[in-house]
Structures are given as structure tokens and as C-alpha cells.
C-alpha positions as CSV (number, residue, x, y, z in Angstrom):
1,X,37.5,-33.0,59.9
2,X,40.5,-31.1,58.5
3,X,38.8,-27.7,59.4
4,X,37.6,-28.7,62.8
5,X,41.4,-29.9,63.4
6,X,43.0,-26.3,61.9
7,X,40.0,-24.0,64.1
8,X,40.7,-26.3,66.9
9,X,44.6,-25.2,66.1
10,X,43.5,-21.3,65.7
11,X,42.0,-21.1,68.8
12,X,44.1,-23.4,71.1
13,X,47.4,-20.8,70.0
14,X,45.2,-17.5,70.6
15,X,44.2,-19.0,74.1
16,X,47.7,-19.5,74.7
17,X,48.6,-16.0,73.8
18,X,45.6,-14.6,75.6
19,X,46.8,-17.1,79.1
20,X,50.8,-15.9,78.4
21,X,49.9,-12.3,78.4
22,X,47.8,-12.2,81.6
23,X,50.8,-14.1,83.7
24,X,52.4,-11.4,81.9
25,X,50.1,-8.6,83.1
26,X,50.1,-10.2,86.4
27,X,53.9,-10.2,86.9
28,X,54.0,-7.0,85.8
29,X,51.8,-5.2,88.5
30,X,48.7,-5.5,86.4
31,X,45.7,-5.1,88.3
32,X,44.7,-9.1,87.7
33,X,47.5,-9.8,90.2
34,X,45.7,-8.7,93.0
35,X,42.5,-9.8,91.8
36,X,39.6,-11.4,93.6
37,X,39.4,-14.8,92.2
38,X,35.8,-15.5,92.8
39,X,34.9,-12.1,91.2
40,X,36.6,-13.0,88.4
41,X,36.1,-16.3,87.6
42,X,32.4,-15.2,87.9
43,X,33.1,-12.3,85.1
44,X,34.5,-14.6,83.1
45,X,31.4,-16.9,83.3
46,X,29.4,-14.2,82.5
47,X,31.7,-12.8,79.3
48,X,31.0,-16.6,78.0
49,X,27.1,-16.9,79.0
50,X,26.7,-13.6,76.5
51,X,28.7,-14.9,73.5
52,X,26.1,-17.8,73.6
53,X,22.9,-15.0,73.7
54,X,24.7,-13.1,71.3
55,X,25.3,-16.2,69.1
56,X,21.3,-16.8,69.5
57,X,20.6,-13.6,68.7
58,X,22.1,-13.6,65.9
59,X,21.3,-16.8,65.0
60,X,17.5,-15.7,64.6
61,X,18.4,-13.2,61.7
62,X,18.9,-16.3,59.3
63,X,15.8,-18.2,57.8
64,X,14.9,-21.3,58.7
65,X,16.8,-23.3,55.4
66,X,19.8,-21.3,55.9
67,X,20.1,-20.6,59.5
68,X,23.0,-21.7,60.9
69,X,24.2,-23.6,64.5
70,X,24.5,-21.5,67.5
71,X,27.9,-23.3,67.4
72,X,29.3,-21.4,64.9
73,X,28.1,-17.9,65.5
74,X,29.5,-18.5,68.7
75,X,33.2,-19.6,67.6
76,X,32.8,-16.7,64.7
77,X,32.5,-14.2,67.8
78,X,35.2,-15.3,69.5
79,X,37.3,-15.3,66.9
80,X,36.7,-12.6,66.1
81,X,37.5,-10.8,69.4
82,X,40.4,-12.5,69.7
83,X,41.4,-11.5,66.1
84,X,41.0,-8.2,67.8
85,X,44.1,-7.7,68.9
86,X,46.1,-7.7,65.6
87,X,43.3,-6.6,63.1
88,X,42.3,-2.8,62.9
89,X,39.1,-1.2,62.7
90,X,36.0,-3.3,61.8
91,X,37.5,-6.2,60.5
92,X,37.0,-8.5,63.0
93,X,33.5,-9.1,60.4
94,X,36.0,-10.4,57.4
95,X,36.8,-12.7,60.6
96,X,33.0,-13.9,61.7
97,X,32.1,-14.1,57.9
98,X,35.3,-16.6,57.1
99,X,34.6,-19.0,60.1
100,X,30.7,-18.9,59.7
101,X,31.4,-19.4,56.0
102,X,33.8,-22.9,56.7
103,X,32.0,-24.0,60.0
104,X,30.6,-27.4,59.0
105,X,27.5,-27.7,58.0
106,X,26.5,-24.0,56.8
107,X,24.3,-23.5,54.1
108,X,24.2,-19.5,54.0
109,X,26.0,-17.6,51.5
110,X,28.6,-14.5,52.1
111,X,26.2,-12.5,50.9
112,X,23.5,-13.6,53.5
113,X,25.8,-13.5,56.2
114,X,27.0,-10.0,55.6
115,X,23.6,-9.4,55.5
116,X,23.0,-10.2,58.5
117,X,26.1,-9.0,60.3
118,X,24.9,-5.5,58.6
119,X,21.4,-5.8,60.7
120,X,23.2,-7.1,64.1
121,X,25.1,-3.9,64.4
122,X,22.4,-2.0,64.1
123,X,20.8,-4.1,66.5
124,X,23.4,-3.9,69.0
125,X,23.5,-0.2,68.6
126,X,19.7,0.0,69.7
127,X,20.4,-2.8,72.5
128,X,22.9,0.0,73.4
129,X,20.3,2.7,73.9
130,X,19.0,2.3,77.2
131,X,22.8,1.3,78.7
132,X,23.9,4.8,77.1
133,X,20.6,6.5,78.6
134,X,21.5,5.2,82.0
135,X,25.2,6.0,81.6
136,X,24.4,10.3,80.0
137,X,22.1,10.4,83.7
138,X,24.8,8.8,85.8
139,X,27.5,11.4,84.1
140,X,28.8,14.5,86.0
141,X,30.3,16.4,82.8
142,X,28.5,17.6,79.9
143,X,30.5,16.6,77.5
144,X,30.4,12.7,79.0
145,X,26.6,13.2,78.7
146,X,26.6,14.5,75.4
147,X,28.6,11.5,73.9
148,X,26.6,8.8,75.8
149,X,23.3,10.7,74.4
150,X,25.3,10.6,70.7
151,X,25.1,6.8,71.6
152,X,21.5,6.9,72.6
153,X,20.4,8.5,69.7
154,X,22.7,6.3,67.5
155,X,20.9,3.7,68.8
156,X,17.5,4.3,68.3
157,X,17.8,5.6,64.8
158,X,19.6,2.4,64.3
159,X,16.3,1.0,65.3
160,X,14.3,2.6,63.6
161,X,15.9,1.7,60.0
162,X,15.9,-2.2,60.7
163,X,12.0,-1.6,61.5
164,X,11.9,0.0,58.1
165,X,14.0,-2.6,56.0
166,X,11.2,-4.8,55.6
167,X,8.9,-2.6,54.2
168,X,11.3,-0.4,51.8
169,X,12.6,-3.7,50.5
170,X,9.1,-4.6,49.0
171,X,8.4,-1.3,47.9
172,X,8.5,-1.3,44.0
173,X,11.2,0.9,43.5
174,X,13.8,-0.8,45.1
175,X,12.1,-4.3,43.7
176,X,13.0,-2.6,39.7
177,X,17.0,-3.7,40.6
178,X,18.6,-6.8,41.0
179,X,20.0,-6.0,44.3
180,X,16.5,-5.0,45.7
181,X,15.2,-8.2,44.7
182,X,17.6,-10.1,46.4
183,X,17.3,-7.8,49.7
184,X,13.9,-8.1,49.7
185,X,14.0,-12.7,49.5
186,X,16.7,-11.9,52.2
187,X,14.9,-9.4,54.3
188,X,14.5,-9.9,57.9
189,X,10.7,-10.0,59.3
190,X,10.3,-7.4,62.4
191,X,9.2,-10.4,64.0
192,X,12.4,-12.1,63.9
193,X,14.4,-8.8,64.8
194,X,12.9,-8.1,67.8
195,X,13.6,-11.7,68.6
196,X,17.1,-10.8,68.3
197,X,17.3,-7.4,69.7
198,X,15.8,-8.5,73.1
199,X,18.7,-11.7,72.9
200,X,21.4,-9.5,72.4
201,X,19.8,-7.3,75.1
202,X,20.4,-10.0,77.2
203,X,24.3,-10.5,76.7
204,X,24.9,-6.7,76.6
205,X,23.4,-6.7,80.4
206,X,25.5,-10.1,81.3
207,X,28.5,-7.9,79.9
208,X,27.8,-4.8,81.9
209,X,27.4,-7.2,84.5
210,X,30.4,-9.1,84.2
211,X,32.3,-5.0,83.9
212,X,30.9,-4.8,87.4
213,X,32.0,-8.1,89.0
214,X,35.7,-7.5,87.5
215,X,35.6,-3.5,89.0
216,X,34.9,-5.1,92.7
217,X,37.4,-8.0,91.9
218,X,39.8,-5.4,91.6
219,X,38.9,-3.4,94.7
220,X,37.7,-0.6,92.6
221,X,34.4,-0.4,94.2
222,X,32.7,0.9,91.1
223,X,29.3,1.5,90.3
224,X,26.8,-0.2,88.2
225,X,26.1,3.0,85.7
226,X,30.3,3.4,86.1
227,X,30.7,-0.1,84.8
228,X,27.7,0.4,82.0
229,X,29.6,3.7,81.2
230,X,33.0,1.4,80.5
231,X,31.0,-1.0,78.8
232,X,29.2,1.8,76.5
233,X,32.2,4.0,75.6
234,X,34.0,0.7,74.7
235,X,31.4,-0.7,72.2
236,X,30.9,2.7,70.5
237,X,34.8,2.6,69.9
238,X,34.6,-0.3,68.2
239,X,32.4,1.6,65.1
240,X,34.8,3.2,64.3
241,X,36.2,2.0,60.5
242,X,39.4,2.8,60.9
243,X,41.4,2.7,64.3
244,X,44.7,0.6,65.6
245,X,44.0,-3.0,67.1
246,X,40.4,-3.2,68.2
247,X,40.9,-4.5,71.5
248,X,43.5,-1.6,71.8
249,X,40.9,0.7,70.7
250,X,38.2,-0.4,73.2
251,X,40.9,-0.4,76.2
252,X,41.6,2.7,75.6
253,X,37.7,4.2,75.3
254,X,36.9,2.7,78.4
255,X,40.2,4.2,79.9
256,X,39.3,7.3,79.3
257,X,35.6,7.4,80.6
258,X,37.0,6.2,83.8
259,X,39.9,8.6,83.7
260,X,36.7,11.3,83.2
261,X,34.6,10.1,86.2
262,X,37.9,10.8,88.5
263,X,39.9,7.3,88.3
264,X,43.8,7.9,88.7
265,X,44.6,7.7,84.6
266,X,47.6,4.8,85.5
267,X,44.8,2.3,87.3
268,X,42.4,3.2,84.5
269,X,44.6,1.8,81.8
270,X,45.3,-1.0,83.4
271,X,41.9,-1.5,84.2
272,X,41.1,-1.4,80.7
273,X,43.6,-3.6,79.5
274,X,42.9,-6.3,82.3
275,X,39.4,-5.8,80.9
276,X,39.8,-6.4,77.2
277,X,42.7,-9.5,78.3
278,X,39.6,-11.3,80.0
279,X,37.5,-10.8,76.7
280,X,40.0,-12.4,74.6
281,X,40.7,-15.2,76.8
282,X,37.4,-16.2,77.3
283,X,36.6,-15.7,73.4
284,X,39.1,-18.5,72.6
285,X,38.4,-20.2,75.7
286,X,34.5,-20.4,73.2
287,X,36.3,-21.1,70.5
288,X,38.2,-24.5,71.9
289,X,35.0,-25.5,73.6
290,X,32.8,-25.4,70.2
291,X,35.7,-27.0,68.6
292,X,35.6,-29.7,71.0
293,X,32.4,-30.2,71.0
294,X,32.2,-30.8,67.1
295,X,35.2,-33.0,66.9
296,X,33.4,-35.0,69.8
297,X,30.1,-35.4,67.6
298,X,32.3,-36.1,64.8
299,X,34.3,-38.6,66.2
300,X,31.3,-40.2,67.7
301,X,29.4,-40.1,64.2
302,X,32.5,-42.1,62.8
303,X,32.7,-44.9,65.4
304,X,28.7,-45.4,64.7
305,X,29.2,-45.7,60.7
306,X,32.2,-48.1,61.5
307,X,29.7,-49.7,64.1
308,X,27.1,-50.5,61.5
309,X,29.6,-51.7,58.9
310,X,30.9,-54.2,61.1
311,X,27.4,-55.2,62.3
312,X,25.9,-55.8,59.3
313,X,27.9,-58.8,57.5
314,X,26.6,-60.9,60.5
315,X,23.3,-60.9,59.5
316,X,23.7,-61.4,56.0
């Protein structure tokens, strides 16, 4: 109960952030100000339907005696994309390990879950590659090509070695050492992976999506590939290991690829930073909700027990 009440806590104080700095933005001149409302309400929907497909996806990477809720894969990711904004570089995994770790009701180890968090990188990376292929043909300038290719390729080598794990981590070599061993009780079946690559498929196209909603909500009039382009050069920035604040970062990578394709540099910033704001908010605005929802059940469960208690001296 304790940690439902302190995540509860966490959550309801970064939504409040998040909520204080858009009225901020939106005094300010931000782009939100002048924002269409059913546009964005209807990116924000879509921002929270992909942290639930990215929570299932995720989800399938566990076995079955260890795998946990959707619940808390989904209130890891949103904390840790609203951790974003503070913690540098990659991690924002310390982040989804420590609340998957203390969610109630998990059975997995650290060990499996950074595990898994290893393989669902390299799964989004391949979910990435045909977002980056339609982004390098959309492109004008070489160089914007060449980096959405880098992504591409990325991608589908990333691909390639979680297709391989399985095997390599039965092969007898790798089965002499401890470590192998444990890999190999902890390996992911292909089966399961493409389970989770064509889930997390899902919520990147619900994200690129939701990019173009919030481009037309702020009378942008952007394309699809333009908004797949934003949504491409912003995930990419988040590999790297060391960088500022991630959400910083990810503005800023998106800034710039619409700064390339010939959007004034001022309403590109603040496009980007409108952008990652409605991220954050509706990352804690998952986080609260899960919260709720297990303090509900909790709460629920309690008033049963005391139920049954009281029920049963009468028939004794």
C-alpha cells in the first residue's frame, strides 16, 4: 500500500510540473497557445494508447512465471519519460527497472528485467526501420537521407542480432560460462520477439500519428513522412549514452530535422518543445491512472477481507 501511496505521490507532482510548464509555454507565446484543441486532445489520446502497446510489447519478452502486469511496464514508461527531463542520457532505464522492480506483484529479477529492456531497444530500433526508410525517401538533402538510412540500417542489424540470440545462447561455447547459462534459461524465443516487435510497431505508428495530429493542431500543415521524420530523428537521439536531459535532447533532434526541411528555426523549437511537454504530461497522466487503478483494486480487496471477517462469526 505504502508504495502505491509514494508512486501515486511521484506521479501526481511530475503531472503538475508537466500541467505548470505548459500554462507556462502557453503564456509565453508557445505554439500550444494557439493550438487546436481537438487536434490535440486527439494526440494526446494517441501518446497514451502507444504506452499501453509499448507496455504489451514489452510485456511479451518475460516468461510466463515471471512476466509482469501491463500495469507496471506501463507506469515504468511513463516514468521514465517524465524522469526525462532531469536525468541525462539513457538513464531513464535505471528509472523503468526501479518501478518495475517495486510495482506490486513482480516476480522478475533486475537481472531479467535489464534483460529485457536490453532486447526492447533493439526491438524498437528495428520497429524504427521502415519509419526511417520512409523518412531517407521523403528527404531533399543528402545528408538528411544519409542519417535516416544510418537509422534504417541500425535498425535492421538490430534485428538481426535478437533473431540470433536464441541460437548463440545454446551454442556450447557460450553454455561453458555462468553468464551463458543464465542467458540462455533467460533467452527470448523468436516467437515471442516478433510478438513484440509487431506491438511496439503499433505504438511507434500511433506516435508518428499522434506527431501529425499535433503539426495540424498547430497550423503547421505538415506532412506525414515530415512528422515520421520528427518522430525518427527524436528516438535516434535518445541512444545516445551520454547527452543533457533526455527530453531536452529529443526536442532538440526533432528541431533540427524540421529546421532542415525549411521550418523557420524559432517555430521549430518550439514545436519541439510543445512536442516533448505533451509526452511528459501524458506519461504521468499513465502513471496516476495505473496508480489509481491499483489503489482501487487494493482498496476493494480490503473491504472484501473485512467483509468475510465480519460475515463469518454469524454462522458459527
Amino acid at each position: 500500500m505504502r508504495r502505491i501511496f509514494l508512486n501515486g505521490g511521484f506521479g501526481l507532482v511530475l503531472l503538475a510540473v508537466s500541467v505548470f510548464s505548459v500554462r507556462h509555454f502557453m503564456k509565453g507565446g508557445w505554439p500550444l497557445h494557439h493550438a487546436d484543441p481537438w487536434l490535440l486532445t486527439g494526440a494526446a489520446l494517441l501518446y497514451g494508447i502507444a504506452y499501453a502497446f509499448k507496455a504489451w510489447g514489452w510485456q511479451r519478452l518475460f516468461a510466463d512465471e515471471e512476466r509482469p502486469g501491463a500495469g507496471s511496464l506501463a507506469f515504468a514508461g511513463g516514468a521514465a519519460c517524465a524522469a526525462g527531463i532531469a536525468l541525462p542520457g539513457r538513464l531513464d532505464d535505471a528509472v523503468r527497472i526501479a518501478c518495475v522492480r517495486r510495482f506490486p506483484g513482480t516476480r522478475a529479477g533486475f537481472g531479467t528485467i535489464g534483460l529485457s529492456l536490453v532486447v526492447l531497444g533493439m526491438l524498437d530500433n528495428a520497429a524504427l526501420t521502415p519509419l526511417a526508410s520512409v523518412a531517407a525517401a521523403d528527404a531533399d538533402k543528402w545528408t538528411v537521407r544519409l542519417g535516416f538510412a544510418v537509422v534504417a540500417g541500425a535498425g535492421v542489424l538490430a534485428a538481426a542480432v535478437v533473431a540470433t540470440l536464441p541460437k548463440l545462447a545454446s551454442t556450447r561455447a557460450v553454455l561453458r560460462f555462468r553468464l551463458g547459462r543464465w542467458l540462455n534459461t533467460r533467452g527470448h524465443c523468436n516467437r515471442r520477439n516478433l510478438a513484440c516487435l509487431g506491438l511496439i510497431s503499433i505504438s511507434w505508428a500511433l506516435r508518428g500519428t499522434a506527431v501529425f495530429l499535433l503539426l495540424d493542431a498547430l497550423s503547421m500543415h505538415g506532412t506525414f513522412p515530415l512528422a515520421l521524420a520528427f518522430l525518427c530523428a527524436s528516438a535516434a537521439s535518445a541512444a545516445l549514452p551520454i547527452a543533457p536531459a533526455g527530453a531536452a535532447t529529443q526536442a532538440g533532434a526533432g528541431a533540427a530535422i524540421l529546421i532542415a526541411n525549411g521550418v523557420h528555426a524559432t517555430q521549430a523549437i518550439a514545436f519541439g518543445v510543445a512536442a516533448q511537454a505533451l509526452v511528459v504530461v501524458t506519461g504521468a497522466a499513465v502513471m496516476l491512472l495505473v496508480a489509481a487503478w491499483q489503489l482501487a483494486l487494493r482498496l476493494r480487496l480490503g473491504g472484501l477481507g473485512r467483509a468475510r471477517h465480519e460475515v463469518a462469526p454469524a454462522y458459527q
